[in-house]
PyMOL Python script that loads the backbone (N, CA, C, O; Angstrom):
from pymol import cmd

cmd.read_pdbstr("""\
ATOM      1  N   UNK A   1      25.533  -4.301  12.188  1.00  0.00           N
ATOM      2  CA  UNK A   1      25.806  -2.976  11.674  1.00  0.00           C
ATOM      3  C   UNK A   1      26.146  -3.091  10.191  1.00  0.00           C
ATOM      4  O   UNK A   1      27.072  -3.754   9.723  1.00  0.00           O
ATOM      5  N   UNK A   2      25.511  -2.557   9.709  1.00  0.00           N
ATOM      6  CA  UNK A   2      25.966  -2.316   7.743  1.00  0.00           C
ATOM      7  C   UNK A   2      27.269  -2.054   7.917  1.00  0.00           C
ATOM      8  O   UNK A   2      27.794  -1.727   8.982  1.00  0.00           O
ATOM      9  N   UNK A   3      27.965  -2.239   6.542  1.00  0.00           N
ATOM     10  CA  UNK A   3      29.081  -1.342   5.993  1.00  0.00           C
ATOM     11  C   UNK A   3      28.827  -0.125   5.302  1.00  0.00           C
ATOM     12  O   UNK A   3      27.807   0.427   4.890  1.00  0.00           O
ATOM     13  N   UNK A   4      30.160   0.162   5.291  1.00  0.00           N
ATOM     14  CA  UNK A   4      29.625   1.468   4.490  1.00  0.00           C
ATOM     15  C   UNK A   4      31.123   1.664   3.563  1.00  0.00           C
ATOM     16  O   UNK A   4      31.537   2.790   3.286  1.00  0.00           O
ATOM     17  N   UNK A   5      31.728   0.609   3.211  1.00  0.00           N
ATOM     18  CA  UNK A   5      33.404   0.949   2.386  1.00  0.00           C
ATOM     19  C   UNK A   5      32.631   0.513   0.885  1.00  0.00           C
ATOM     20  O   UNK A   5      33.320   0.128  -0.060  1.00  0.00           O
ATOM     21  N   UNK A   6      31.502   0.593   0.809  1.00  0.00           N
ATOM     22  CA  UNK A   6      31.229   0.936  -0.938  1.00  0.00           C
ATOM     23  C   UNK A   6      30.256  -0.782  -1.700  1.00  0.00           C
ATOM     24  O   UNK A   6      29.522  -0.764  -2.687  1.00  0.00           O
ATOM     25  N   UNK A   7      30.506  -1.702  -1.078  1.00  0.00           N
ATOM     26  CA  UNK A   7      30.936  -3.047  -1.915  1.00  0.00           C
ATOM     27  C   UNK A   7      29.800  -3.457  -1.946  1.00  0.00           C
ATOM     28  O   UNK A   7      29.111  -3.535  -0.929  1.00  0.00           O
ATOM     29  N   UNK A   8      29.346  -3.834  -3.252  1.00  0.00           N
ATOM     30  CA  UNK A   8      28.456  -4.204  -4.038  1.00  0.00           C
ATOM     31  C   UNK A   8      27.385  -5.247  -3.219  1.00  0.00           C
ATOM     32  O   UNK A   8      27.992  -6.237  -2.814  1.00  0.00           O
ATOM     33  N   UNK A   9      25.846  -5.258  -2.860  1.00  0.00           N
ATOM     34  CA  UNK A   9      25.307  -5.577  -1.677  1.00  0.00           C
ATOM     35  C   UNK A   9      25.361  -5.687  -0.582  1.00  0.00           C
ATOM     36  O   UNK A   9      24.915  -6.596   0.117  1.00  0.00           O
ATOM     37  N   UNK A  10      26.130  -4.415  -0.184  1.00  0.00           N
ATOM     38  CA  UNK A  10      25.905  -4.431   1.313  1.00  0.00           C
ATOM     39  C   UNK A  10      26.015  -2.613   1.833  1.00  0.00           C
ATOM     40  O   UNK A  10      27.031  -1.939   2.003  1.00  0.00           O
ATOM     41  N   UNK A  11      24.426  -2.180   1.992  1.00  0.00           N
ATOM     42  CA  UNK A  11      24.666  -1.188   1.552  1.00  0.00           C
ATOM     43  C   UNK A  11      24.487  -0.477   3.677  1.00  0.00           C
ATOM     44  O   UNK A  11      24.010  -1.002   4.682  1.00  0.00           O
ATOM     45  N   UNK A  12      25.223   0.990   3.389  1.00  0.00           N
ATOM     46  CA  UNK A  12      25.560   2.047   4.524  1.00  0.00           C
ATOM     47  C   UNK A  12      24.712   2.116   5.187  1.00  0.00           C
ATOM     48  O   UNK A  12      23.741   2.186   4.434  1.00  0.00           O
ATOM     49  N   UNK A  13      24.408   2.144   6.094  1.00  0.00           N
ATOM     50  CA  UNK A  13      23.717   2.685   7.536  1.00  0.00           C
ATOM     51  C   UNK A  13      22.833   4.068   7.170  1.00  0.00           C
ATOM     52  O   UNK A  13      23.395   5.009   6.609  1.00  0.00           O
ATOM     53  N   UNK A  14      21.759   4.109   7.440  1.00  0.00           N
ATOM     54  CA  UNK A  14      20.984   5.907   6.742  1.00  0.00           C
ATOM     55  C   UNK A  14      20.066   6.051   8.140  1.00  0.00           C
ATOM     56  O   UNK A  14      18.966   5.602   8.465  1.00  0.00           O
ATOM     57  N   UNK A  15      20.981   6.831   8.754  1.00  0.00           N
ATOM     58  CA  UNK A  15      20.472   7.567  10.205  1.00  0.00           C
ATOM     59  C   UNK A  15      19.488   8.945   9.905  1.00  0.00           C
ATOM     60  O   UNK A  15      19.871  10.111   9.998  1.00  0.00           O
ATOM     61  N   UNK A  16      18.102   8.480   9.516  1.00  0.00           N
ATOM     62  CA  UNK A  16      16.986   9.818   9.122  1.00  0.00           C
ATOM     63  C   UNK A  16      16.263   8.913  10.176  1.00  0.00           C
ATOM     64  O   UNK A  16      16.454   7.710  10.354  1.00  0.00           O
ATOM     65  N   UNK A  17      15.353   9.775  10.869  1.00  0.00           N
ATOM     66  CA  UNK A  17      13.998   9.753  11.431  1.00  0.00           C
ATOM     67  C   UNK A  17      12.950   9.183  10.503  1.00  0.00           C
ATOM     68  O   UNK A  17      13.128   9.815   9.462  1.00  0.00           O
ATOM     69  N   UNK A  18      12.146   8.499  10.344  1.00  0.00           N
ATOM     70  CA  UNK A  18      10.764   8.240   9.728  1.00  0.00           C
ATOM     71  C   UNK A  18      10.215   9.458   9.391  1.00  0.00           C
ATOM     72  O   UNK A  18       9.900   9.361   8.205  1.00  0.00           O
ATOM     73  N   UNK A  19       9.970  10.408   9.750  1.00  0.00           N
ATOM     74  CA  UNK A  19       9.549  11.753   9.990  1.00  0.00           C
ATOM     75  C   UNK A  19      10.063  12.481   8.424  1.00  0.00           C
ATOM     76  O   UNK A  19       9.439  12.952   7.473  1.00  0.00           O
ATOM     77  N   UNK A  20      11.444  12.300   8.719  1.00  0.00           N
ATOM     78  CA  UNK A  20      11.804  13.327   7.285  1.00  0.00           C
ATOM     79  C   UNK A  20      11.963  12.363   6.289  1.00  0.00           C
ATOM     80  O   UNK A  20      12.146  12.781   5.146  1.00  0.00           O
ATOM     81  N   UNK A  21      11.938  11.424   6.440  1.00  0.00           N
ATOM     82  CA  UNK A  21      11.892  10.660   4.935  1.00  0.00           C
ATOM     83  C   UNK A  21      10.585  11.007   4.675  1.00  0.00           C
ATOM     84  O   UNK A  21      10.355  11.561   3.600  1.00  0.00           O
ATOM     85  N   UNK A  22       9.438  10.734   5.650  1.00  0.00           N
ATOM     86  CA  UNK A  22       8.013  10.670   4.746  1.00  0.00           C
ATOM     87  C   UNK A  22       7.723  12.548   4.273  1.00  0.00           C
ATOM     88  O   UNK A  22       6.871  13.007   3.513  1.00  0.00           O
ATOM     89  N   UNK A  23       8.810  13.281   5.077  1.00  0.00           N
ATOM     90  CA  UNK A  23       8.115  14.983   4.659  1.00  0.00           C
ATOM     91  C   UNK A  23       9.653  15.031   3.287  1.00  0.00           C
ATOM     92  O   UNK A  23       9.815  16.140   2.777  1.00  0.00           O
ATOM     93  N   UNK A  24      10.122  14.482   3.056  1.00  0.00           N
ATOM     94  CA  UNK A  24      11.027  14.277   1.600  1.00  0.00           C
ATOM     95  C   UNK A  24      10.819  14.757   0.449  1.00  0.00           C
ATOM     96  O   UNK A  24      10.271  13.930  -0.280  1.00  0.00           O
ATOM     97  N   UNK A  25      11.052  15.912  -0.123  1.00  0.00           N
ATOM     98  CA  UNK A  25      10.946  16.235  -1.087  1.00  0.00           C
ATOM     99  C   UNK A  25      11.690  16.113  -2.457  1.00  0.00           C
ATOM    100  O   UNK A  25      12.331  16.931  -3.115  1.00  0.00           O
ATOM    101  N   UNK A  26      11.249  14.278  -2.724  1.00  0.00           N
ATOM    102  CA  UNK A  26      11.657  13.545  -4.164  1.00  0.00           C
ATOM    103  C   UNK A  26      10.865  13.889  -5.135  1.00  0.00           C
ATOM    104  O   UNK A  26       9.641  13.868  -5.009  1.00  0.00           O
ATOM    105  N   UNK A  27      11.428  14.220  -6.139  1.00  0.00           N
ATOM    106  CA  UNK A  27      10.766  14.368  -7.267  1.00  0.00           C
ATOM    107  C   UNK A  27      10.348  12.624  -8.186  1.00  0.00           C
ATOM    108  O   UNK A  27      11.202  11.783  -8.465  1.00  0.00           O
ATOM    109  N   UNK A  28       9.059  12.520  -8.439  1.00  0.00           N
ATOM    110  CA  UNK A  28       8.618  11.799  -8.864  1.00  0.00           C
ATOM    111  C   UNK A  28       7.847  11.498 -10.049  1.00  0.00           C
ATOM    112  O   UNK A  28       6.788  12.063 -10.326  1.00  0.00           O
ATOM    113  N   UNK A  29       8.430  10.544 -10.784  1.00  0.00           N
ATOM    114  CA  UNK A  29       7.391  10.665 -12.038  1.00  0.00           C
ATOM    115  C   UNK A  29       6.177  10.670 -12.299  1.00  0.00           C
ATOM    116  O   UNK A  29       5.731   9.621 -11.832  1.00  0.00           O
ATOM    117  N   UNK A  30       5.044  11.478 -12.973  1.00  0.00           N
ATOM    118  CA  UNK A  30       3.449  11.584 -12.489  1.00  0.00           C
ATOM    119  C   UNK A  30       2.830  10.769 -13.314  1.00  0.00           C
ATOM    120  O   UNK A  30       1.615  10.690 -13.497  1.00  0.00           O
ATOM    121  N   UNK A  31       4.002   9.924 -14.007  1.00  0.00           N
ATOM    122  CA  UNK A  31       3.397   8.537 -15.079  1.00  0.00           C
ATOM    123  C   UNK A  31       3.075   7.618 -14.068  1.00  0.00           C
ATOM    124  O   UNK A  31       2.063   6.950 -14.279  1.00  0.00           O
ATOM    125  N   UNK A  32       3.766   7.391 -12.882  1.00  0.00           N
ATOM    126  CA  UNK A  32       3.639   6.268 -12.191  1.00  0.00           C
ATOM    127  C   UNK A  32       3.085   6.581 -11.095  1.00  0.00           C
ATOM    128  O   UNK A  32       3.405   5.870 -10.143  1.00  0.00           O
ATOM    129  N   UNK A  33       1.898   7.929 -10.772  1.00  0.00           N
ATOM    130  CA  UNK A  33       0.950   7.831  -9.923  1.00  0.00           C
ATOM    131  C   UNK A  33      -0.218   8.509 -10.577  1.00  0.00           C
ATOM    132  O   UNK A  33      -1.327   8.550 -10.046  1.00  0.00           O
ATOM    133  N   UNK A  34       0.030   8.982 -11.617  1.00  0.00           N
ATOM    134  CA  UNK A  34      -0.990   9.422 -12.333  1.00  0.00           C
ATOM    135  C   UNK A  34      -2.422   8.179 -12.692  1.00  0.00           C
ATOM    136  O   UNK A  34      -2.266   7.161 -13.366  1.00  0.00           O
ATOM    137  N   UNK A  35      -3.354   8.483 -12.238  1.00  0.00           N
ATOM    138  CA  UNK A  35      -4.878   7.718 -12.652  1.00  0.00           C
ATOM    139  C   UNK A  35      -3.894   6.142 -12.293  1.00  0.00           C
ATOM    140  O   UNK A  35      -3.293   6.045 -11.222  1.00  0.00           O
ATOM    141  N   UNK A  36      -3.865   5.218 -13.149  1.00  0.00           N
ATOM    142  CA  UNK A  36      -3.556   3.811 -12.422  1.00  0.00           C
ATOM    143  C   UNK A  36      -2.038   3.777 -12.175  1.00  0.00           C
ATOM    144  O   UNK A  36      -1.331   3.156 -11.381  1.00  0.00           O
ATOM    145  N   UNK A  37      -1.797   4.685 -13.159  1.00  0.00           N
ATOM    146  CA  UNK A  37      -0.071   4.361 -13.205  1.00  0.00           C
ATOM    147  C   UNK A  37       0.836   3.393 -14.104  1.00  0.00           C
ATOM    148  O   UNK A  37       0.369   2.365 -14.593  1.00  0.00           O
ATOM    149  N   UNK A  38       1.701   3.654 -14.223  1.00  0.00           N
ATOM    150  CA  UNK A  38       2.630   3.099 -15.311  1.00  0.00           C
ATOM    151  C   UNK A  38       3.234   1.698 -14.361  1.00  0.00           C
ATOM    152  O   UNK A  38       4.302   2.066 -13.872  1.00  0.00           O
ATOM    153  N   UNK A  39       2.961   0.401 -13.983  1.00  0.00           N
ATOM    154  CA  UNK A  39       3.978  -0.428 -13.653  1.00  0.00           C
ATOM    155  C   UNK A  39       5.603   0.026 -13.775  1.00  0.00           C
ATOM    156  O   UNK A  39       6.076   0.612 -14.748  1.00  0.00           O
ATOM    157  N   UNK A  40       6.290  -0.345 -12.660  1.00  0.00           N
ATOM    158  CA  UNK A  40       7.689  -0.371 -13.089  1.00  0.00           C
ATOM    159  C   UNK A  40       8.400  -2.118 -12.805  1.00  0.00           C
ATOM    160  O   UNK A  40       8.238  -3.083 -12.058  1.00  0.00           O
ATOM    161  N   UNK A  41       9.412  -1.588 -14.199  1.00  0.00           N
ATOM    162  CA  UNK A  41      10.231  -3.284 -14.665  1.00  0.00           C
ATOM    163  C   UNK A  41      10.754  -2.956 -13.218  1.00  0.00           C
ATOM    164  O   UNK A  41      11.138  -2.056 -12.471  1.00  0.00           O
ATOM    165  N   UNK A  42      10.371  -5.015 -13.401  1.00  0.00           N
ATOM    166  CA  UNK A  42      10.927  -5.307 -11.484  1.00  0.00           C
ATOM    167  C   UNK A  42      12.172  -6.184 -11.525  1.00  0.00           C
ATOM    168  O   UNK A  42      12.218  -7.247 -12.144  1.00  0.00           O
ATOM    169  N   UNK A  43      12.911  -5.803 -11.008  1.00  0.00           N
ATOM    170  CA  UNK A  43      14.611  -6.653 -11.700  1.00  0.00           C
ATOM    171  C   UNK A  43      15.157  -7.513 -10.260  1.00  0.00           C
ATOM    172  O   UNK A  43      15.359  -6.911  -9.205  1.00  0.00           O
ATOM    173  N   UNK A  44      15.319  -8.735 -10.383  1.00  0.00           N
ATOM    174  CA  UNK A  44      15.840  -9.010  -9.044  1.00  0.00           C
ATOM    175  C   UNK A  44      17.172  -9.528  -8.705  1.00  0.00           C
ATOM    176  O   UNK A  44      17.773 -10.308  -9.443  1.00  0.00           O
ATOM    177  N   UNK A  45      17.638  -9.088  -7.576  1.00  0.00           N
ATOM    178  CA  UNK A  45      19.482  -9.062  -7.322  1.00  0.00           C
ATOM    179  C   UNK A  45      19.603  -9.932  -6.439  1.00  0.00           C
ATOM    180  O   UNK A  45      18.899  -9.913  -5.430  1.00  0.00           O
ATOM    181  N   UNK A  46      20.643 -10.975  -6.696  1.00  0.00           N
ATOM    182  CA  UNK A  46      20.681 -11.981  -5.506  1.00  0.00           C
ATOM    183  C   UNK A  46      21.994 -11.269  -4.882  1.00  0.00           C
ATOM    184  O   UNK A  46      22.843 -10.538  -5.392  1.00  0.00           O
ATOM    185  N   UNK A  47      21.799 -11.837  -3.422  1.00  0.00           N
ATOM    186  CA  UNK A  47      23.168 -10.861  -2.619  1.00  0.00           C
ATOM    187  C   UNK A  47      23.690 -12.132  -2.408  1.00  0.00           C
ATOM    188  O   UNK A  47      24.541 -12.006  -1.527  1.00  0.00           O
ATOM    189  N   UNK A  48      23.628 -13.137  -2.717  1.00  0.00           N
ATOM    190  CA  UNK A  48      24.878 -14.144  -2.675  1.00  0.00           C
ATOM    191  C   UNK A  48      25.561 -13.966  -3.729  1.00  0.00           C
ATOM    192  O   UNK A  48      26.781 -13.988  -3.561  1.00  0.00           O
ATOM    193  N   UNK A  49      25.152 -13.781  -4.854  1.00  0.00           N
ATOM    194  CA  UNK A  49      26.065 -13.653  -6.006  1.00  0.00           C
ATOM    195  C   UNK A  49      26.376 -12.562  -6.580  1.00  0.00           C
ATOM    196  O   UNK A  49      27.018 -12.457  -7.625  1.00  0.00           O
ATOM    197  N   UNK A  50      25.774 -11.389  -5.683  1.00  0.00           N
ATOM    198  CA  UNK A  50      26.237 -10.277  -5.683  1.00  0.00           C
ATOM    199  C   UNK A  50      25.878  -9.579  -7.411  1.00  0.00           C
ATOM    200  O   UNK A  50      26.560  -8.736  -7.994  1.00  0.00           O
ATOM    201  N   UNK A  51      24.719 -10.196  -7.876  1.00  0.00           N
ATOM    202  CA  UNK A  51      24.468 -10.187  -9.480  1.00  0.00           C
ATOM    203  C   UNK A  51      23.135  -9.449  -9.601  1.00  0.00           C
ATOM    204  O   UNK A  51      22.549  -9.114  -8.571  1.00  0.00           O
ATOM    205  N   UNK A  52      22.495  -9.107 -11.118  1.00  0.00           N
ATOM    206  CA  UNK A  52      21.000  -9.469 -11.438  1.00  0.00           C
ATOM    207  C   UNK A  52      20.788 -10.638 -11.719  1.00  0.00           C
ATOM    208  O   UNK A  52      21.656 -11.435 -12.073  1.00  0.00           O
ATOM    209  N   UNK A  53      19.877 -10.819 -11.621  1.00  0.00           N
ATOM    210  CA  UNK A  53      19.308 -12.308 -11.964  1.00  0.00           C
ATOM    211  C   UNK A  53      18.046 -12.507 -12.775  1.00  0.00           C
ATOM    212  O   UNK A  53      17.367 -11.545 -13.133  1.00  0.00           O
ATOM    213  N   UNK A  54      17.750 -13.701 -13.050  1.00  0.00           N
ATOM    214  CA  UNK A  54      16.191 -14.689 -13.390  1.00  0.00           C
ATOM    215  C   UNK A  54      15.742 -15.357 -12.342  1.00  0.00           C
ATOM    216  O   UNK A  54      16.088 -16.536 -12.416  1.00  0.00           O
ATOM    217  N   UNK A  55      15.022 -15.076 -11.247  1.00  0.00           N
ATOM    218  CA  UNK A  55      14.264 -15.364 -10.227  1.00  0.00           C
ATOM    219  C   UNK A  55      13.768 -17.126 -10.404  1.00  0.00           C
ATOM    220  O   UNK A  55      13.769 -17.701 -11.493  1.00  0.00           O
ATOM    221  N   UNK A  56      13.516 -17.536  -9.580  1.00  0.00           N
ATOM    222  CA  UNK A  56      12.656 -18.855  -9.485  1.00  0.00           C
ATOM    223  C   UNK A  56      11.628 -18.664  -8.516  1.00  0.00           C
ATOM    224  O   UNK A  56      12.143 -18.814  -7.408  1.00  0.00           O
ATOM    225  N   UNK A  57      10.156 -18.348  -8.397  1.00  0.00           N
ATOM    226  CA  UNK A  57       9.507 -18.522  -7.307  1.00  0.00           C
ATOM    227  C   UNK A  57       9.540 -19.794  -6.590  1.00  0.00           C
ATOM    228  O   UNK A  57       9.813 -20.904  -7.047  1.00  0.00           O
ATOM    229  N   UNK A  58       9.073 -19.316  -4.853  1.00  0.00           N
ATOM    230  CA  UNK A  58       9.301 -20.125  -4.218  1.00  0.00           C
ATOM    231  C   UNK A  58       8.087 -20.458  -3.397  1.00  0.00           C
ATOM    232  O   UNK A  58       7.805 -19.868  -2.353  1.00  0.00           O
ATOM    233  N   UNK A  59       7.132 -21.782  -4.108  1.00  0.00           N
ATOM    234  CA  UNK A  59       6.224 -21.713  -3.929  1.00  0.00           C
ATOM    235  C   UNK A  59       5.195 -21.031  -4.246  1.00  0.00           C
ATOM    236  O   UNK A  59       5.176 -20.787  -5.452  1.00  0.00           O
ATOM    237  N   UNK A  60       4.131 -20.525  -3.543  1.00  0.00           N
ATOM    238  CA  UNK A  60       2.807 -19.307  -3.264  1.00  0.00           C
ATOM    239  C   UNK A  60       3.389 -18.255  -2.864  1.00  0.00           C
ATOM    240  O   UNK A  60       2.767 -17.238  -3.169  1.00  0.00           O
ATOM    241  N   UNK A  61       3.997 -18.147  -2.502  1.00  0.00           N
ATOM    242  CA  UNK A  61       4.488 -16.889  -1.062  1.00  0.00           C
ATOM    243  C   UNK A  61       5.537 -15.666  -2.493  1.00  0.00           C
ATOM    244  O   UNK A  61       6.017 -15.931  -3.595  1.00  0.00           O
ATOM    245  N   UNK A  62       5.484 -14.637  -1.827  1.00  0.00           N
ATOM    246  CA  UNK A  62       6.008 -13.758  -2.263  1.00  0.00           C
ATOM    247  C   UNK A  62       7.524 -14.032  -2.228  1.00  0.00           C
ATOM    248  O   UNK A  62       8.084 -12.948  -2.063  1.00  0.00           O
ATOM    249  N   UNK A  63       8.204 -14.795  -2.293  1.00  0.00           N
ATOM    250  CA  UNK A  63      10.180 -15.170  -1.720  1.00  0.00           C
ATOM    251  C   UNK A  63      10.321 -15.426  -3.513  1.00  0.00           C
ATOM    252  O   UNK A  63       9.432 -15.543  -4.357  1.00  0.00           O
ATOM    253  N   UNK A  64      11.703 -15.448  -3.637  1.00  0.00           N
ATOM    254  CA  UNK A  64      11.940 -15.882  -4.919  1.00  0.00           C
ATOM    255  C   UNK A  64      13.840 -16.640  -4.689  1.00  0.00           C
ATOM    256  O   UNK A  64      14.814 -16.095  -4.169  1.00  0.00           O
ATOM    257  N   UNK A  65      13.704 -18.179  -5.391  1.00  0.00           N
ATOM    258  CA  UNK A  65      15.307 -17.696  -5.397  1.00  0.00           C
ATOM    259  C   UNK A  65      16.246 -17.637  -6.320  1.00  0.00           C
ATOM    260  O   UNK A  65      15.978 -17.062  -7.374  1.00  0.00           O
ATOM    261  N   UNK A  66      17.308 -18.112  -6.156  1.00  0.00           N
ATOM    262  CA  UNK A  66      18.295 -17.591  -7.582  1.00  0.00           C
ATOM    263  C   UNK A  66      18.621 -19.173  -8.582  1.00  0.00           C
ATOM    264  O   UNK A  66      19.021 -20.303  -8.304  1.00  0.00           O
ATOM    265  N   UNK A  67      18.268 -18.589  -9.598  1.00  0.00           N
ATOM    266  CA  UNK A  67      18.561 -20.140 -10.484  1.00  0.00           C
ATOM    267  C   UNK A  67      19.943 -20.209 -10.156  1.00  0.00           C
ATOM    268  O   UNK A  67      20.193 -21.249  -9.547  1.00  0.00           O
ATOM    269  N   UNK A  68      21.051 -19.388 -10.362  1.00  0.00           N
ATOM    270  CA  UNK A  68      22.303 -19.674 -10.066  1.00  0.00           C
ATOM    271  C   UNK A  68      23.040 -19.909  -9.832  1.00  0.00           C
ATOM    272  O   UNK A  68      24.030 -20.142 -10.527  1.00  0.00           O
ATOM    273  N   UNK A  69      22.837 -19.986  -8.159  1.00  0.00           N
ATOM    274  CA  UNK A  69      23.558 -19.856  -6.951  1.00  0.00           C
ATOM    275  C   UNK A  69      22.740 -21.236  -5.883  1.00  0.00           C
ATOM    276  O   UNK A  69      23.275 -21.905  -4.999  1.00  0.00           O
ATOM    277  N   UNK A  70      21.530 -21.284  -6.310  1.00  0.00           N
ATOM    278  CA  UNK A  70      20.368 -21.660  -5.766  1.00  0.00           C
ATOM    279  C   UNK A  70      20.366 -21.255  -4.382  1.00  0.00           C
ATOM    280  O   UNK A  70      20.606 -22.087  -3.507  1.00  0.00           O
ATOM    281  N   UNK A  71      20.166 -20.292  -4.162  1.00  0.00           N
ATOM    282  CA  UNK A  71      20.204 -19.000  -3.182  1.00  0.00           C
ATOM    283  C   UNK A  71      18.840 -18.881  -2.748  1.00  0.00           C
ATOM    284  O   UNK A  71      17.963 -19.306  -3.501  1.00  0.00           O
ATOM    285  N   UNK A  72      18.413 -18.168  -1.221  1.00  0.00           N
ATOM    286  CA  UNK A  72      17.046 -17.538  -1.154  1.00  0.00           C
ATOM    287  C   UNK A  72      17.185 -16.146  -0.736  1.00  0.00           C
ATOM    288  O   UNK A  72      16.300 -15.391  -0.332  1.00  0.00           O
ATOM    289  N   UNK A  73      18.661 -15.882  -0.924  1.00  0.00           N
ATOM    290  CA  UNK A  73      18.835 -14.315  -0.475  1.00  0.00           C
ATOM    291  C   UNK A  73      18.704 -13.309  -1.866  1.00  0.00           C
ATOM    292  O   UNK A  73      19.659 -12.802  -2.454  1.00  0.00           O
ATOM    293  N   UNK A  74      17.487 -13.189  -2.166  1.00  0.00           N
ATOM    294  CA  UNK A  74      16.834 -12.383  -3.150  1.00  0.00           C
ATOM    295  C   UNK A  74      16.229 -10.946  -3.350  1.00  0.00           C
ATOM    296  O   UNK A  74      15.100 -11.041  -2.869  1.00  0.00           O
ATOM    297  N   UNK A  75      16.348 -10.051  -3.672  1.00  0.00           N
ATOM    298  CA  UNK A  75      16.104  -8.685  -3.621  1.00  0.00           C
ATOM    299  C   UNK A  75      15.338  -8.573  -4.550  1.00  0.00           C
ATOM    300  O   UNK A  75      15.227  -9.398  -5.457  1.00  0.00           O
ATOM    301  N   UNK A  76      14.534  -7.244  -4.411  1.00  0.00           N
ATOM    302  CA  UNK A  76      14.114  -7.437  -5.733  1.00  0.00           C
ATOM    303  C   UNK A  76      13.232  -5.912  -5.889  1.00  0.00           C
ATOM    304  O   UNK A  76      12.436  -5.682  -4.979  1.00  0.00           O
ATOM    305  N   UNK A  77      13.351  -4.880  -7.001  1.00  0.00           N
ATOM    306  CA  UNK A  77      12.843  -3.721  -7.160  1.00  0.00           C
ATOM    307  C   UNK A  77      13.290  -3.099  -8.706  1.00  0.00           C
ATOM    308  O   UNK A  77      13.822  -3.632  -9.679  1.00  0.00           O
ATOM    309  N   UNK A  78      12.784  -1.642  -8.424  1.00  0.00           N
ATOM    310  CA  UNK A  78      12.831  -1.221  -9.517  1.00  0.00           C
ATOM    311  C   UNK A  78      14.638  -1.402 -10.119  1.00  0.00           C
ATOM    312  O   UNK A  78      15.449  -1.759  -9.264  1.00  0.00           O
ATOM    313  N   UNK A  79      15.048  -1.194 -11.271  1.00  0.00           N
ATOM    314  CA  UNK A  79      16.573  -1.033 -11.703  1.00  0.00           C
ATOM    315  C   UNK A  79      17.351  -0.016 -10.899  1.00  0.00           C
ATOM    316  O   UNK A  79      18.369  -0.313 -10.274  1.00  0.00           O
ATOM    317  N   UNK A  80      16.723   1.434 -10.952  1.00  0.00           N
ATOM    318  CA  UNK A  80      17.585   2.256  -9.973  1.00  0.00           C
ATOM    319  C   UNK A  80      17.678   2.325  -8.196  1.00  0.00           C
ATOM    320  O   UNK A  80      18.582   2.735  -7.469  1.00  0.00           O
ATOM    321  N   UNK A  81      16.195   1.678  -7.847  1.00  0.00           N
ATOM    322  CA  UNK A  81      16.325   1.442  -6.407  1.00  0.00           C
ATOM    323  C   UNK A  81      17.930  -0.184  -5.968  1.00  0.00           C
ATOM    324  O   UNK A  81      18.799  -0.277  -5.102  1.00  0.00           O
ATOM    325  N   UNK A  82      17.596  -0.878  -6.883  1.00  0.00           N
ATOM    326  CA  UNK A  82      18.623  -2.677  -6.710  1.00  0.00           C
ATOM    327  C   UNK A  82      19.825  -1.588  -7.118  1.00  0.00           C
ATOM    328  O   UNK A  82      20.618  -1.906  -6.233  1.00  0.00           O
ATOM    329  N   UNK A  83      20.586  -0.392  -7.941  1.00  0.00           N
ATOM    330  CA  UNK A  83      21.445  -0.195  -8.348  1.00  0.00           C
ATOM    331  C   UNK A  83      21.803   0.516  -6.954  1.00  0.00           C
ATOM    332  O   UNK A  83      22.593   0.017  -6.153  1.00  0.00           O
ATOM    333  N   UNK A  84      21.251   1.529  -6.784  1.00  0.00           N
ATOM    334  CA  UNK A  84      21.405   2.257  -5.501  1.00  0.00           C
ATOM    335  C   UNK A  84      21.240   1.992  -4.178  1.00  0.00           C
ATOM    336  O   UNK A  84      21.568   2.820  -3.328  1.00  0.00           O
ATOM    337  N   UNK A  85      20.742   0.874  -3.887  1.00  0.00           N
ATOM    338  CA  UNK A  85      21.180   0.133  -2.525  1.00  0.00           C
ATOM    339  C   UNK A  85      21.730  -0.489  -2.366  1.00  0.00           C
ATOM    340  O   UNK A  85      22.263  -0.527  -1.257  1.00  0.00           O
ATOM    341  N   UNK A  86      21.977  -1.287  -3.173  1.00  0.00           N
ATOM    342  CA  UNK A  86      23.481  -2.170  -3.009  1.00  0.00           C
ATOM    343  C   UNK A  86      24.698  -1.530  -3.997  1.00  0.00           C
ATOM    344  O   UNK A  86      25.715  -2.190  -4.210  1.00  0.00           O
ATOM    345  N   UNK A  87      24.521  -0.313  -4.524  1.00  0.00           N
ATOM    346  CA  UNK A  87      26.368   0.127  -4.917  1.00  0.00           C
ATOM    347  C   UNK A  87      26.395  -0.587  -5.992  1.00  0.00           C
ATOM    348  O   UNK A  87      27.343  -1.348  -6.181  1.00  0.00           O
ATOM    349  N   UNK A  88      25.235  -0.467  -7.013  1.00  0.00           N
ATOM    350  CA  UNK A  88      26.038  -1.804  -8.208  1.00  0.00           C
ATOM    351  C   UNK A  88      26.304  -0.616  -9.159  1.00  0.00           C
ATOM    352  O   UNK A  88      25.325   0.086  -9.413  1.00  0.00           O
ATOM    353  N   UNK A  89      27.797  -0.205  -9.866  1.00  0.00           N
ATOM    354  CA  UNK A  89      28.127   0.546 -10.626  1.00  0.00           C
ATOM    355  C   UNK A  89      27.056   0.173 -11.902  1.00  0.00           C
ATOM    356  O   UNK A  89      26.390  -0.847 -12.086  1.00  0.00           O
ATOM    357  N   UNK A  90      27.162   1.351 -12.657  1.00  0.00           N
ATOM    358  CA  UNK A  90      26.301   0.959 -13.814  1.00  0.00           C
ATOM    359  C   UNK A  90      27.160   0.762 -15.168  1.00  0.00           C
ATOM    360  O   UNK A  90      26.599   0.437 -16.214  1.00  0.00           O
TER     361      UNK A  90
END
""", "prot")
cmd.dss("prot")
cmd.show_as("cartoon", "prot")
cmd.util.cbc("prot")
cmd.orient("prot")
């Protein structure tokens, strides 16, 4: 079971159906589906160190881990999705 008392990677429980997330009415930027689209900066958060980071790939495979910590518990997305799922104040 998640937590939900706030603390920085470890984010609340979100009891929606599949259903209404995909009928969701988010507003979205039309830079980043417009014709190819704008890439978005991909930032990655290790949840051992509870940080951002500089990634190390791991291998071929899509995994990455943490120079830091030397961790493989690696996250990794846009700045406001890593801020807003794990609670990282800004």
């Amino acid at each position: 079971m998640a937590s939900t008392d706030g603390q920085a990677g470890e984010p609340g429980s979100i009891d929606k159906d599949y259903i209404d997330i995909v009928r969701s009415d988010v507003d979205i930027d039309k830079a980043f589906i417009k014709d190819t689209g704008i890439p978005a900066k991909i930032f990655y958060f290790c949840k051992d160190c509870k940080k951002m980071i500089k990634p190390k790939r791991v291998g071929k495979k899509f995994r990455f881990s943490c120079t830091e910590c030397k961790g493989s518990n690696v996250a990794f997305g846009s700045k406001e999705s890593i801020n807003n799922y794990y609670k990282i104040k800004k």
